[in-house]
C-alpha atoms as a printed R data frame, in Angstrom:
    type eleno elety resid chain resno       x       y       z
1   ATOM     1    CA   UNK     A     1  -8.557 174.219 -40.094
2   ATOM     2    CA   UNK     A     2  -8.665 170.864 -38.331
3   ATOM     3    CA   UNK     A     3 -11.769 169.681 -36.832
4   ATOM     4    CA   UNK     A     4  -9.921 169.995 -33.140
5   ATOM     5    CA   UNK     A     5  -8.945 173.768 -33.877
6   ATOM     6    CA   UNK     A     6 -12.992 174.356 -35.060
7   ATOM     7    CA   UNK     A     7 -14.052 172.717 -31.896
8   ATOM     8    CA   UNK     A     8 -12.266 175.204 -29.427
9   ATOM     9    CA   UNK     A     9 -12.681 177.850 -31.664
10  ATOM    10    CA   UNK     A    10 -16.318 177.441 -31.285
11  ATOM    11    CA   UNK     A    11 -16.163 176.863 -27.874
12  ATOM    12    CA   UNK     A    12 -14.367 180.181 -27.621
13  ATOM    13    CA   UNK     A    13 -16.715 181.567 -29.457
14  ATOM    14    CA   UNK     A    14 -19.764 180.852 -27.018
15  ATOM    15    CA   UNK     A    15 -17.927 181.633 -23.665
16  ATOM    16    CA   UNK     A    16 -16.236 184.956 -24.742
17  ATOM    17    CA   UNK     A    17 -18.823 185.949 -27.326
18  ATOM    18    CA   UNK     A    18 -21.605 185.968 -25.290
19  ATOM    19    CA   UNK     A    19 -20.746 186.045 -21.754
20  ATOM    20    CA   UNK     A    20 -24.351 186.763 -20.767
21  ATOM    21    CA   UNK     A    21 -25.406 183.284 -22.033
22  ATOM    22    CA   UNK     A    22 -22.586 181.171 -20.674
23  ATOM    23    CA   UNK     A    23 -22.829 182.798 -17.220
24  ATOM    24    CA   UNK     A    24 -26.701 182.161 -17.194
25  ATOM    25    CA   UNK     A    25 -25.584 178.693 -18.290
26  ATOM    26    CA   UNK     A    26 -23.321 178.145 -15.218
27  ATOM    27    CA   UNK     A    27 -25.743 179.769 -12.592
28  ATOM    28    CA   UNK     A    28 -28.825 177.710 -13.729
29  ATOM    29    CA   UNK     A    29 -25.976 174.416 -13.428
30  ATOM    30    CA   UNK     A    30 -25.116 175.688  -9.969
31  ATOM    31    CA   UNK     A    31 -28.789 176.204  -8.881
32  ATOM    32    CA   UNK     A    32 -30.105 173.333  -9.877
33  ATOM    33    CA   UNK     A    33 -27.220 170.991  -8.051
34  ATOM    34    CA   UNK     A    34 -28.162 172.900  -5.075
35  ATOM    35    CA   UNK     A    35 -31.786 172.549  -5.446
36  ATOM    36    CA   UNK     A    36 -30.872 168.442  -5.766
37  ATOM    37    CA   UNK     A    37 -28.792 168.433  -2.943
38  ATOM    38    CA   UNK     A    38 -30.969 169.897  -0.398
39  ATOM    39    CA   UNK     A    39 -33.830 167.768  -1.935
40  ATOM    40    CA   UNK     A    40 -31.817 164.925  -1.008
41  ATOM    41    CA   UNK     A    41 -30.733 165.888   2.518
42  ATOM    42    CA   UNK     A    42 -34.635 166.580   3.354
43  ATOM    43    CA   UNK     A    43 -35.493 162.771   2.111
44  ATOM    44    CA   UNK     A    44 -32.583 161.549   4.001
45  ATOM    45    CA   UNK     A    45 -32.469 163.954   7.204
46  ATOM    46    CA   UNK     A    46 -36.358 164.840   7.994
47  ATOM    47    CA   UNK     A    47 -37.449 161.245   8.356
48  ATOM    48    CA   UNK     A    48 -34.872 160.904  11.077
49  ATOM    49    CA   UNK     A    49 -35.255 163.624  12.629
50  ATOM    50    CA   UNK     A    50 -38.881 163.241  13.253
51  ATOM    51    CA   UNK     A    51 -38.511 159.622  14.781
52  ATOM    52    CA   UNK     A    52 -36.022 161.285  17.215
53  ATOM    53    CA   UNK     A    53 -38.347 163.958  17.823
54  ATOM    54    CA   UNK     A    54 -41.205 161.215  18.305
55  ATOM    55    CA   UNK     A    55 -38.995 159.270  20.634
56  ATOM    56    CA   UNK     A    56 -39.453 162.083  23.082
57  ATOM    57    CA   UNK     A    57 -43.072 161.358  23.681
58  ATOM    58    CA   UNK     A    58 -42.586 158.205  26.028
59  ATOM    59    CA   UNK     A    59 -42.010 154.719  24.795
60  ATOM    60    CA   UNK     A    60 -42.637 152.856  22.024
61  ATOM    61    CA   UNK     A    61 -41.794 149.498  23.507
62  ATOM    62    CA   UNK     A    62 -42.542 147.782  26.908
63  ATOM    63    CA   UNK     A    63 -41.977 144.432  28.357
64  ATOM    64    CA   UNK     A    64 -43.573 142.678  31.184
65  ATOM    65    CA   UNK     A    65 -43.223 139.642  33.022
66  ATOM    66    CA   UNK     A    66 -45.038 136.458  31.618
67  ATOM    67    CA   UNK     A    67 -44.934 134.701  35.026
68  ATOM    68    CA   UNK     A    68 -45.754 135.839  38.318
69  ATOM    69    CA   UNK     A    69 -42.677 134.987  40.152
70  ATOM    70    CA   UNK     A    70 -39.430 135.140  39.475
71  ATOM    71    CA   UNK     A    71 -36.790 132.383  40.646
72  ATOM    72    CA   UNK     A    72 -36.439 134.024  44.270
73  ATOM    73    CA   UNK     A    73 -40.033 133.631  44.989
74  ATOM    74    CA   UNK     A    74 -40.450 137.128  44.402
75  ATOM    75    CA   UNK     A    75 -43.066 139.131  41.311
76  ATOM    76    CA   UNK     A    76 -41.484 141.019  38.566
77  ATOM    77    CA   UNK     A    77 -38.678 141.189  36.283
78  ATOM    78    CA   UNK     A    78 -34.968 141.283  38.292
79  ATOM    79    CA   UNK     A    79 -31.809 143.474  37.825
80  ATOM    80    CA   UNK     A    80 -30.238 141.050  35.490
81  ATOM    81    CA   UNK     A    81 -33.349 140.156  33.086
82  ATOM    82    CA   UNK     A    82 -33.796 143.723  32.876
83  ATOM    83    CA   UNK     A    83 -30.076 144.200  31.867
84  ATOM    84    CA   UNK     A    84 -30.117 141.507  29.776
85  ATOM    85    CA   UNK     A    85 -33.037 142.957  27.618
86  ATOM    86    CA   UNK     A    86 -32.299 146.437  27.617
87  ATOM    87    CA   UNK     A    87 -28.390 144.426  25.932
88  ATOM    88    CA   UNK     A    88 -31.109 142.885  23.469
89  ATOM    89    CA   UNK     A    89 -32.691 146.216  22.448
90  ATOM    90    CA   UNK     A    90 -29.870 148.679  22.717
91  ATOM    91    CA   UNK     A    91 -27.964 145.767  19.558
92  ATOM    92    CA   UNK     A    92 -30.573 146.516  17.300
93  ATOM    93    CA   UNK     A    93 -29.942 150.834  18.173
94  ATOM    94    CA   UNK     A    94 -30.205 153.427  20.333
95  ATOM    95    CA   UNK     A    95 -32.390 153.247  23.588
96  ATOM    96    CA   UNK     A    96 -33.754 154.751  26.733
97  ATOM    97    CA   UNK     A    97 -35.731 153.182  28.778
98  ATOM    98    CA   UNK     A    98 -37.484 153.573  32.583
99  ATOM    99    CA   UNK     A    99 -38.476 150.113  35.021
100 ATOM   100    CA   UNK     A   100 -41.927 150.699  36.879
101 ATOM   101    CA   UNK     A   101 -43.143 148.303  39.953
102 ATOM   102    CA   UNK     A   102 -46.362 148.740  40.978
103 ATOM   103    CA   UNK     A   103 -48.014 148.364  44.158
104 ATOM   104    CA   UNK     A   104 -51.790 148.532  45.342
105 ATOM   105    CA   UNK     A   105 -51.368 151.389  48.338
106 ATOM   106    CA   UNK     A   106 -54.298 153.680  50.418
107 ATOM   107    CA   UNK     A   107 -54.382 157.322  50.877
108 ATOM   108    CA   UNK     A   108 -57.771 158.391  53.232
109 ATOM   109    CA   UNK     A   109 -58.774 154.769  53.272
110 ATOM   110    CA   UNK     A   110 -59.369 155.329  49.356
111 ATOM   111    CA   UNK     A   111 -57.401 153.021  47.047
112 ATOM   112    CA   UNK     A   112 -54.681 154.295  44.982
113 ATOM   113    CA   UNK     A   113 -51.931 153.212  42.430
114 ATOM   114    CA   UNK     A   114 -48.065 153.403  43.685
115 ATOM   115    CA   UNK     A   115 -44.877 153.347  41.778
116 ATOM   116    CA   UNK     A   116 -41.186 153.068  42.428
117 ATOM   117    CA   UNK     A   117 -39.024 154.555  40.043
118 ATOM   118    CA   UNK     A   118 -36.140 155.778  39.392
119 ATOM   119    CA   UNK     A   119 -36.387 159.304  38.153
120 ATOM   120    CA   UNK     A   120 -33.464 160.013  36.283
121 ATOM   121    CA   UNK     A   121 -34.710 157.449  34.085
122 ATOM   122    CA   UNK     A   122 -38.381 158.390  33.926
123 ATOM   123    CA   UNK     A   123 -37.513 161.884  33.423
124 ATOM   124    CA   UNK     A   124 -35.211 160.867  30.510
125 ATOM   125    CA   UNK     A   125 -37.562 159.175  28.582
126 ATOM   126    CA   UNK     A   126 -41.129 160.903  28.975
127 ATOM   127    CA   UNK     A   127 -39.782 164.528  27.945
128 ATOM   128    CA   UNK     A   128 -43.545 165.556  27.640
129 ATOM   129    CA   UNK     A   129 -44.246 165.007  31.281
130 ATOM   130    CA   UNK     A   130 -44.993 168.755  33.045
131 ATOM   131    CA   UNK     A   131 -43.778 168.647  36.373
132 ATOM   132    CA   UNK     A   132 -44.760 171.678  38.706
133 ATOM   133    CA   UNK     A   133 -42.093 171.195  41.537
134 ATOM   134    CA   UNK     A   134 -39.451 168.699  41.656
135 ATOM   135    CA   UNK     A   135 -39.170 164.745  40.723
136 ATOM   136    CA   UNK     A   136 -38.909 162.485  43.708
137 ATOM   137    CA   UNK     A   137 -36.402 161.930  45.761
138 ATOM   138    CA   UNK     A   138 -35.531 159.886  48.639
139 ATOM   139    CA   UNK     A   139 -36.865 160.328  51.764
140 ATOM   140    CA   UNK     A   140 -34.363 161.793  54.441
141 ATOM   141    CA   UNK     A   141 -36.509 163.541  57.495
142 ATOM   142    CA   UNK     A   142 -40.031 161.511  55.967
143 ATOM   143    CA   UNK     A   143 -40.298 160.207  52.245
144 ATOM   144    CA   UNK     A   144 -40.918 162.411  49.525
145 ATOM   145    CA   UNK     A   145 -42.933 161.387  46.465
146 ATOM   146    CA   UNK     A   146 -44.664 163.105  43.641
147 ATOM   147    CA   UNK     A   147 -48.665 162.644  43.556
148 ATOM   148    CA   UNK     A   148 -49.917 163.225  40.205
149 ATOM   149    CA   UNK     A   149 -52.774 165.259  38.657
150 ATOM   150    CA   UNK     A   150 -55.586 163.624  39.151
151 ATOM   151    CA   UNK     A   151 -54.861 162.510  43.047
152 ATOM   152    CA   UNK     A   152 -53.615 166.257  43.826
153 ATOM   153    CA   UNK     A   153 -56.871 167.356  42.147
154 ATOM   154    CA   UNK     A   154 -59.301 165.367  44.463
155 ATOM   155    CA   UNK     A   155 -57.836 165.182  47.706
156 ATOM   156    CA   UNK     A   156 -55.984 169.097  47.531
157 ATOM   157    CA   UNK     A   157 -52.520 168.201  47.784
158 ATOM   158    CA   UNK     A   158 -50.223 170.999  47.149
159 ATOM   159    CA   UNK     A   159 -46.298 170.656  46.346
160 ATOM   160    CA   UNK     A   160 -45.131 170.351  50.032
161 ATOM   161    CA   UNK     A   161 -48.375 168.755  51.323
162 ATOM   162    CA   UNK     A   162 -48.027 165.775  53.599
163 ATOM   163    CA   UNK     A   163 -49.750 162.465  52.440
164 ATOM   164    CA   UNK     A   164 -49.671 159.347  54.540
165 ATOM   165    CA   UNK     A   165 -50.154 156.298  52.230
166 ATOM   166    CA   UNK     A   166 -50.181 152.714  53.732
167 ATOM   167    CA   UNK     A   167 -49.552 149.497  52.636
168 ATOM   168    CA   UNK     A   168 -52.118 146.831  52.773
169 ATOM   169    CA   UNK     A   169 -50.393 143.456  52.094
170 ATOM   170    CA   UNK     A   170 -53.887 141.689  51.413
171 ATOM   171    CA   UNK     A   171 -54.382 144.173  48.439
172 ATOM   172    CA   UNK     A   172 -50.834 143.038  47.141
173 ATOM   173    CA   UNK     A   173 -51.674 139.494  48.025
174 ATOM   174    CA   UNK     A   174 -51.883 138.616  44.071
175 ATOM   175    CA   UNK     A   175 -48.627 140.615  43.017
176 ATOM   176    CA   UNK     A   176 -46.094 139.644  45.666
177 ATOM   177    CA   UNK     A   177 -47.408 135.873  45.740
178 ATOM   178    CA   UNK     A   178 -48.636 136.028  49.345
179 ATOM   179    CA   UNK     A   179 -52.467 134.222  50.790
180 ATOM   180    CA   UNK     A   180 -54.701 137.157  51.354
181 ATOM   181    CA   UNK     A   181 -56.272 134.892  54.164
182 ATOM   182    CA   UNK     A   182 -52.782 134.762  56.181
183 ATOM   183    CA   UNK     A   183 -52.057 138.330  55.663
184 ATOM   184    CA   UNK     A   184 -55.715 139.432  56.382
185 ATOM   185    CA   UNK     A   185 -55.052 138.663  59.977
186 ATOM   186    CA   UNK     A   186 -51.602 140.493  60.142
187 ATOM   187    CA   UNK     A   187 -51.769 144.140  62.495
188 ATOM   188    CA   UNK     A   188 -50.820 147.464  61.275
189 ATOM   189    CA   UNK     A   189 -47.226 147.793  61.407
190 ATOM   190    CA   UNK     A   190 -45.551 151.157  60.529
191 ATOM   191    CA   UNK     A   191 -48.235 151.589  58.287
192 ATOM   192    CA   UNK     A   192 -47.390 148.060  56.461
193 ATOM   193    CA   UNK     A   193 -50.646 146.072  57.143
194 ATOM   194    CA   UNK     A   194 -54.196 146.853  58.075
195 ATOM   195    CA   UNK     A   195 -57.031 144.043  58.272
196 ATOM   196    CA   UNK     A   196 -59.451 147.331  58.736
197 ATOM   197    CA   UNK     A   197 -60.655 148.531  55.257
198 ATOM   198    CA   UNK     A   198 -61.164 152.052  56.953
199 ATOM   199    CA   UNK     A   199 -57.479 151.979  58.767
200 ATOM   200    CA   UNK     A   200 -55.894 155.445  57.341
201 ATOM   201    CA   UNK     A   201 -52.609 154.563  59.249
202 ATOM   202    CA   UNK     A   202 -49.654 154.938  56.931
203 ATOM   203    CA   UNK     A   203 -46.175 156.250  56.502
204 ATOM   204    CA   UNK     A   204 -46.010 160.014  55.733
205 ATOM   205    CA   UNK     A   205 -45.064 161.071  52.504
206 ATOM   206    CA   UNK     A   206 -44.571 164.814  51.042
207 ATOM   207    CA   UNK     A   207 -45.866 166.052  47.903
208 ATOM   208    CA   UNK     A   208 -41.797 166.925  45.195
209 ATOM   209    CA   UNK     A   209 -43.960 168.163  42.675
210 ATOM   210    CA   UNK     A   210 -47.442 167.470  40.487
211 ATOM   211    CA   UNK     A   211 -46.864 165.807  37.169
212 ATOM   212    CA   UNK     A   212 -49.303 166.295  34.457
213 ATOM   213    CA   UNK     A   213 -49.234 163.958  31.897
214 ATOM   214    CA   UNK     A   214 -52.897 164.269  29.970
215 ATOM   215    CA   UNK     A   215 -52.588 160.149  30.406
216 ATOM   216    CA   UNK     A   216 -53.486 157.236  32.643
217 ATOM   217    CA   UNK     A   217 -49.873 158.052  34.144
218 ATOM   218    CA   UNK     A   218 -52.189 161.202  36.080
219 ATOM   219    CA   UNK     A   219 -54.193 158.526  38.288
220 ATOM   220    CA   UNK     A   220 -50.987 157.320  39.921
221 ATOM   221    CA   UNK     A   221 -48.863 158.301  42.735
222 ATOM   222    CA   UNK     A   222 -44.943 158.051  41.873
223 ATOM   223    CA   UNK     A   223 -41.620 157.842  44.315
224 ATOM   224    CA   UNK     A   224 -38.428 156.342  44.142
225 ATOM   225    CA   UNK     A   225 -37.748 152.623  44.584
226 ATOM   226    CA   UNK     A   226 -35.931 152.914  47.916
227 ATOM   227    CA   UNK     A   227 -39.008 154.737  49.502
228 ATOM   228    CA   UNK     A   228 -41.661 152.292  47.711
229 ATOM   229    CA   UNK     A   229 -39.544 149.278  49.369
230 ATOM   230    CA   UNK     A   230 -39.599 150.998  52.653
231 ATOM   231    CA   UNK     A   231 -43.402 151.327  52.977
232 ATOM   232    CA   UNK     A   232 -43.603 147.702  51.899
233 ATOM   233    CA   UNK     A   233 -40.957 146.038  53.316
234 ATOM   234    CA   UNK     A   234 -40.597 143.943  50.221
235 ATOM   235    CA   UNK     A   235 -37.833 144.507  47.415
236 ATOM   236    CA   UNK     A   236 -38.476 142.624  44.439
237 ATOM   237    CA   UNK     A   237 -38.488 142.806  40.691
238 ATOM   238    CA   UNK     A   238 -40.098 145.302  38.427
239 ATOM   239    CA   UNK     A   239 -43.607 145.071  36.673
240 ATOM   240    CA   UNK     A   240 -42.826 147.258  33.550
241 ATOM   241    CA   UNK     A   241 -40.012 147.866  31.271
242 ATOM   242    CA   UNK     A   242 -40.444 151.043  28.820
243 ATOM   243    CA   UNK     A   243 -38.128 151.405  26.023
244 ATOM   244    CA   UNK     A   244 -37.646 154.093  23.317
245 ATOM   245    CA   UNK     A   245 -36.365 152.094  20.887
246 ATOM   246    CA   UNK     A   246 -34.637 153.462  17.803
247 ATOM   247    CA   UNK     A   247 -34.835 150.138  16.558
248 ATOM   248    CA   UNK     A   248 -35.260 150.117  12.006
249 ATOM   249    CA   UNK     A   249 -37.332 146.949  12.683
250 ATOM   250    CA   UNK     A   250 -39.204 146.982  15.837
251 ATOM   251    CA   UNK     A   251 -41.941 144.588  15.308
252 ATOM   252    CA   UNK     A   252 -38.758 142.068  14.723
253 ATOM   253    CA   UNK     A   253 -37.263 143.171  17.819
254 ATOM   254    CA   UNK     A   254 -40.460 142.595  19.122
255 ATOM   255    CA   UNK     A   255 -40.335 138.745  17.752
256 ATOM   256    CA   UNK     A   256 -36.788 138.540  18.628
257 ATOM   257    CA   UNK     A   257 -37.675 138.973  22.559
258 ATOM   258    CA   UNK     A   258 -41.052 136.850  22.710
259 ATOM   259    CA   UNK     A   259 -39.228 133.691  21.241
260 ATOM   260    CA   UNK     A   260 -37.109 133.705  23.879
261 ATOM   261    CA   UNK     A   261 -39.263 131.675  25.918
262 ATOM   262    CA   UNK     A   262 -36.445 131.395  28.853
263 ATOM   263    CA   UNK     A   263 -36.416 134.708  29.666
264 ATOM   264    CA   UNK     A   264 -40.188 135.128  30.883
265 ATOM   265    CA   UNK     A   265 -41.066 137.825  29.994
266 ATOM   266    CA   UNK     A   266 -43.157 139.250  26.872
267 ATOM   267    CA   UNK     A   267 -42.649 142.375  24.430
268 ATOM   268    CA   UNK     A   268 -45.095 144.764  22.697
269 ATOM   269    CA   UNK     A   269 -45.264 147.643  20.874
270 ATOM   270    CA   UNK     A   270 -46.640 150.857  21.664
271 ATOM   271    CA   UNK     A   271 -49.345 151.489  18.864
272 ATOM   272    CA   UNK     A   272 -49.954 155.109  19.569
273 ATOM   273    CA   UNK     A   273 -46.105 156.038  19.264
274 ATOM   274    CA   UNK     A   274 -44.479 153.688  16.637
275 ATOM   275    CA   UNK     A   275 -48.128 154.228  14.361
């Protein structure tokens, strides 16, 4: 018998002879190239899907402008910068992001945090915000803006509660570039201007909804950018860009954005998400 003829007679042998064997053989194959496979898709699938998951929990990137005025005279970061950089960071992957302009506003006489929004995008990226009610909207019959947490907590706003907030452009005077000693003289106007620290004149504003955030984001009142440019009579640029990035190298992203020293404005990382 040739050595060929031995082989496959032995290998006859073990498959037919003792079936149990060969079939224990072939399942213990089969199980562990299953056990490797889904080993593999957990190292390769988990990590991602975590960072997506994370993503959800607000940004992990904002910009902000590095000079006070743009090149109309005007604070913040325009249309197309904003463009522009959301171009940059959407090259290096996948992004949402929300634009936040800030303004220095009274409610009772009592100082308060504003900001114009839009709420699509807001909504969209902080999927961890609780909203009882509805987001923002503009104004139709009145404006309608969301009051957060915190203000709804110590003045007893309810959703559907009216608010009158006015706009004081001396408390602006260092955000919109204007003298506070011209604009301390200037009347109330549609609840624009007040020289009178206890003035509670303002344009009415209803309570969408209550957001509850467990964050700083609960000390401020939000509404849309239309209505936030109506009570101040001033459209300008944003103050904040929030991105979630799903950048591989952020901190380079990062770099990538800060050396470009002609487009004023600066980048950093959110510790508390990308950590």
């Amino acid at each position: 018998m040739t050595n060929t003829g031995m082989f496959f007679r032995m290998l006859f042998s073990a498959v037919f002879r003792r079936r149990s064997r060969a079939v224990m053989a072939v399942v213990a194959s089969l199980v562990g190239a299953a056990t490797l496979f889904c080993l593999a898709m957990i190292c390769l699938a988990v990590p991602q899907q975590m960072n997506e998951e994370m993503r959800a929990y607000g940004a992990n990137l904002i910009v902000t402008p590095t000079e006070s005025t743009n090149a109309d005279g005007k604070a913040g970061i325009d249309k197309a910068m904003v463009q522009h950089t959301t171009e940059m960071v959407k090259a290096k992957g996948s992004a949402k992001y929300a634009t936040y302009r800030y303004e220095n506003v009274r409610v009772n006489a009592s100082p308060y945090v504003m900001a114009g929004v839009n709420a699509a995008q807001v909504k969209n990226l902080n999927h961890h915000w609780v909203v009882d009610g509805s987001w923002p909207t503009d104004g139709k019959e009145g404006y309608y803006g969301t009051s957060l947490k915190d203000i709804a907590d110590a003045i007893g706003l309810r959703i559907g509660s009216a608010i009158t907030i006015g706009y004081r452009a001396s408390d602006n005077a260092s955000t919109n570039g204007t003298s506070s000693n011209s604009s301390i003289d200037q009347q109330t106007k549609d609840g624009r201007v007040s020289s009178d620290i206890m003035d509670t004149s303002g344009t009415e504003f209803r309570v969408a909804g209550i957001v509850d955030t467990g964050g700083s984001e609960d000390s401020i009142i939000y509404a849309t950018n239309a209505d936030v440019n109506k009570l101040t009579g001033i459209t300008r640029g944003v103050d904040v860009i929030e991105y979630s990035a799903g950048a591989s190298d952020l901190a380079g992203l990062v770099s990538s954005i800060n050396d470009m020293t002609s487009m004023h404005v600066k980048a950093q990382q959110v510790t508390k998400i990308t950590a």
